[in-house]
N, C-alpha and C positions, 0 to 999 in steps of 0.2 A: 504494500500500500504506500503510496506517495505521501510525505508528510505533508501537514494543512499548512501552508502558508497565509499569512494577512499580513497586510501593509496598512498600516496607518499610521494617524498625523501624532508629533509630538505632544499636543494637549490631550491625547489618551494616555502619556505614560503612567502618572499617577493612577487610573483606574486598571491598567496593564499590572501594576507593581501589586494592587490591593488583590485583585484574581490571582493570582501566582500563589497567593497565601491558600488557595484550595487547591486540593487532589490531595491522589492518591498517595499513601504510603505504609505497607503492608495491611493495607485495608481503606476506611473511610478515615480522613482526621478529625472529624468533625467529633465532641464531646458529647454527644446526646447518645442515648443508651439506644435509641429505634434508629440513629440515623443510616441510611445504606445508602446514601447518596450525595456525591462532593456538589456535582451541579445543585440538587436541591436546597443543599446547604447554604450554596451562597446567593441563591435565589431568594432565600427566606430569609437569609442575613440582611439582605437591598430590601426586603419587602418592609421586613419589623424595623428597620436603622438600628442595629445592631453594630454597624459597623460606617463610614463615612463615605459610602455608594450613594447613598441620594444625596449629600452634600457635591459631590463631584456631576451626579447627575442634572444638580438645579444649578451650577458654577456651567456646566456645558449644554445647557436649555435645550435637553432633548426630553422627551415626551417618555412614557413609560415602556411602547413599544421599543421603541429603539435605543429606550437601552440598555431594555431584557436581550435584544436581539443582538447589540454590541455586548454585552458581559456573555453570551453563550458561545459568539465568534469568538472572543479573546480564550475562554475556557477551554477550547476542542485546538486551539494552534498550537502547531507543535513549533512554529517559529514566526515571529513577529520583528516583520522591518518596519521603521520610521522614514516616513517621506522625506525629505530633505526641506 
């Protein structure tokens, strides 16, 4: 399988660096005793502001689809280039 590539702009690297804090490692990382899922995890981290995903989301005024839709591209790349 070819690894996923994504290219984007420098004002995503902060939300770039926060995603990187989920997956895998010998399992789920996430703390909750039901959790079985890195994606849900940090789906439901942006939902509840558990974490400083909606502050980056209202600092980069995108709407909720798109940036469900940019946190799930950045989660599945296996490498990310910055625009110039």
């Amino acid at each position: 399988m070819q690894p996923i590539k994504l290219k984007l702009s420098h004002k995503f690297e902060e939300v770039v660096s926060m995603v990187n804090q989920y997956g895998y490692y010998n399992g789920p990382k996430c703390d909750n005793p039901g959790c079985k899922s890195e994606l849900s995890h940090l789906i439901d981290d942006w939902q509840t502001d558990a974490t400083d995903l909606k502050v980056q989301q209202v600092d980069l005024k995108m709407s909720d689809e798109d940036f469900e839709k940019l946190l799930g591209a950045i989660y599945v790349a296996d490498v990310i280039e910055y625009e110039e």
